[in-house]
N, C-alpha and C positions, 0 to 999 in steps of 0.2 A: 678597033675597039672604040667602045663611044667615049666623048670626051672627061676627061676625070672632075669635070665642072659639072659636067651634067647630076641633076639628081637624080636616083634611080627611085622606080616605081616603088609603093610604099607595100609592103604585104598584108598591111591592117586593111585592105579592102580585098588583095587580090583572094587571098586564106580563108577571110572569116573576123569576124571581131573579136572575141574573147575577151575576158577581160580580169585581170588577175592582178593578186599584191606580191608582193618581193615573198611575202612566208611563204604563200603560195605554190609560188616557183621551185621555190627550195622541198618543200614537203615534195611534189612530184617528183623534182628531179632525183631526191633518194627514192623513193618508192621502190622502184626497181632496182635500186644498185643498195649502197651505205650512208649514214648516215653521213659522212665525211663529204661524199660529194653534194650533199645538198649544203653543208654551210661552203662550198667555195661556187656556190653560185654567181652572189655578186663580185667574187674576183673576177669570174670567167665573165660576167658583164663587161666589165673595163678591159680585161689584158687580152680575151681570145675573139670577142666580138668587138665589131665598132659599135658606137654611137646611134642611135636612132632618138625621134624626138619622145624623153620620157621627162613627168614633173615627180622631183624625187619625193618620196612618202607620200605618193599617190597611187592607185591603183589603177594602172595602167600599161603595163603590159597583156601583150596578147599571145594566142596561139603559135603563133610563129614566132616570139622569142624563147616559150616552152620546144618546141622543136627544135632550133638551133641548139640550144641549151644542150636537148639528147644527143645531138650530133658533135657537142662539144665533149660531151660525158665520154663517146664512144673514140673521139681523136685523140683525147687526151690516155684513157685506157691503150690504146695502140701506141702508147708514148710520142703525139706530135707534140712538140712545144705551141703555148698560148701563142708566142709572136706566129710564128706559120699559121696556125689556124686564120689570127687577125689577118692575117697579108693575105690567105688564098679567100675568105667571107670580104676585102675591101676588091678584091679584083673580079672577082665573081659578082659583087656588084654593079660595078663597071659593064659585065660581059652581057650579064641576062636581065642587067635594069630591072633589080631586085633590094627593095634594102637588105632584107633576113633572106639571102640565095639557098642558105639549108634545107627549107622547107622545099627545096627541090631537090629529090630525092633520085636523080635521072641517073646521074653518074660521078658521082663522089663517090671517090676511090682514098685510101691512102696505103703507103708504102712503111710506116712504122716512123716516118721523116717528116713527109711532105703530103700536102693535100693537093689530090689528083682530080682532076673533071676534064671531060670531052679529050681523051689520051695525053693533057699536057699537065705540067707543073702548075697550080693556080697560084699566082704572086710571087712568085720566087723569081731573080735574075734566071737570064734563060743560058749564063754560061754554068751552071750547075746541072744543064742536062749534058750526062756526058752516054760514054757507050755502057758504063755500070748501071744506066737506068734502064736502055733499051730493052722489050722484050720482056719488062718484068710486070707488067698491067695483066697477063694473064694468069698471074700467083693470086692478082688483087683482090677481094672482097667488097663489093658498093659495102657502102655506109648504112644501107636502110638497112641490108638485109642483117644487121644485127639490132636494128630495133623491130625487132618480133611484131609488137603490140603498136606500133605508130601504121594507122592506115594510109591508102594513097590513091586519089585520085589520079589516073593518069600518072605522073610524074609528081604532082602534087601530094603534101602532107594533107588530109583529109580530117583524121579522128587519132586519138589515142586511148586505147581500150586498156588500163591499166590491169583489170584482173576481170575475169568472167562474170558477164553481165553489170556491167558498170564501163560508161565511153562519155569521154570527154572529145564534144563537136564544138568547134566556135558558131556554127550557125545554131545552136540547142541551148536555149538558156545564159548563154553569152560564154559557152566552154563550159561552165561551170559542171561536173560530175553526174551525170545522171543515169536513173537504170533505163539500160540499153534498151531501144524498141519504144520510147518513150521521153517524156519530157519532163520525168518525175526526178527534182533533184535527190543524191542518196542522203543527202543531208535532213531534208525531209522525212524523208523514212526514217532515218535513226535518230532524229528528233521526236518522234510519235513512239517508237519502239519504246525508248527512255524512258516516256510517259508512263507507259502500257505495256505492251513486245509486240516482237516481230510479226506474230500472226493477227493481232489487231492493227498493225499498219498496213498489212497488205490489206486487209479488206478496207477500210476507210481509204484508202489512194487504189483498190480494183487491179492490182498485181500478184502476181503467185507469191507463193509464201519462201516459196527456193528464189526468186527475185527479191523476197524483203531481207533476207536471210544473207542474202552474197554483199545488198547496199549497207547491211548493218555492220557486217565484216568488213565493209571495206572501207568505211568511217572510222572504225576503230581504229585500223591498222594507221589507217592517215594519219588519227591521233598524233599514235604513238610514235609514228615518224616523226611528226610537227616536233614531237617536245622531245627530239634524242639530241 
């Protein structure tokens, strides 16, 4: 394993840029689930993720801390404790010379305890594998495959398409939400809709009106996640 001095590579280039604020964070990460889990975002910042270089009350997180994020959403539903999660995302560092290792969706497993990649315990003392764990990887579930809606290249976290026709790329707009097939943010849409509706933004922005119609729903919704 490479040395625990070394820094690992940063994912804000390998991923994608993106570029996002703490409210941000939080509105996506309930999207999908409750609003409870978007305000313990920035706990799972500090207790279940390490450190990466961030300037606080700036805008600057990326892609790959919203993915981690999901994957923390998804460990902690499974009931693993914040410290395992930190200790298997600080070794998995180390392993694949990764800051945010989540965004690698190859083989994260967990057992309801411990978080599993490449068939071993990640971070844990290795006298806690005993013969109660052998054999039990084939009960497992990878990690991705309960974020439905998180794309992948290869191995890699790519996109995350929150609801039908609406995909958030860190290469498209800097993350920021746009309708899919395009580079039209939905915040734009549902800014001209407001004005006017949905069928006068789609013709001024040249998208179908079942496209202006899914971006204007899905602004609201966000809204109303933002403010729960």
């Amino acid at each position: 394993m490479p040395s625990a001095l070394q820094e690992p590579e940063s994912t804000r280039t390998a991923v994608g840029t993106g570029v996002y604020a703490l409210s941000e964070l939080r509105a996506f990460v309930a999207f999908e689930s409750v609003p409870q889990d978007g305000h313990r975002v920035p706990m799972w910042l500090k207790t279940a993720l390490n450190p990466v270089p961030h300037q606080p009350h700036h805008t600057d997180y990326n892609f790959a801390d919203l993915i981690s994020l999901f994957v923390v959403r998804q460990l902690r539903a499974e009931g693993v404790e914040p410290r395992h999660i930190r200790e298997a995302e600080d070794y998995l560092r180390q392993k694949w010379q990764m800051d945010r290792p989540f965004v690698n969706g190859a083989d994260i497993q967990t057992d309801g305890v411990y978080v599993w990649a490449d068939g071993e315990i990640a971070g844990t003392p290795t006298s806690i594998e005993n013969a109660s764990k052998r054999g039990q990887l084939a009960l497992f579930e990878p990690v991705r495959a309960s974020l439905r809606h998180v794309h992948y290249r290869d191995t890699m976290a790519c996109s995350w398409e929150p609801t039908r026709g609406v995909l958030l790329d860190p290469r498209i707009q800097f993350g920021e939400p746009v309708v899919a097939g395009t580079g039209i943010p939905t915040a734009a849409v549902a800014g001209i809709a407001r004005r006017t509706d949905a069928n006068t933004a789609a013709k001024r922005l040249g998208i179908s009106r079942v496209a202006a119609n899914r971006a204007v729903k899905f602004e609201a919704r966000l809204a109303a996640v933002a403010a729960s």
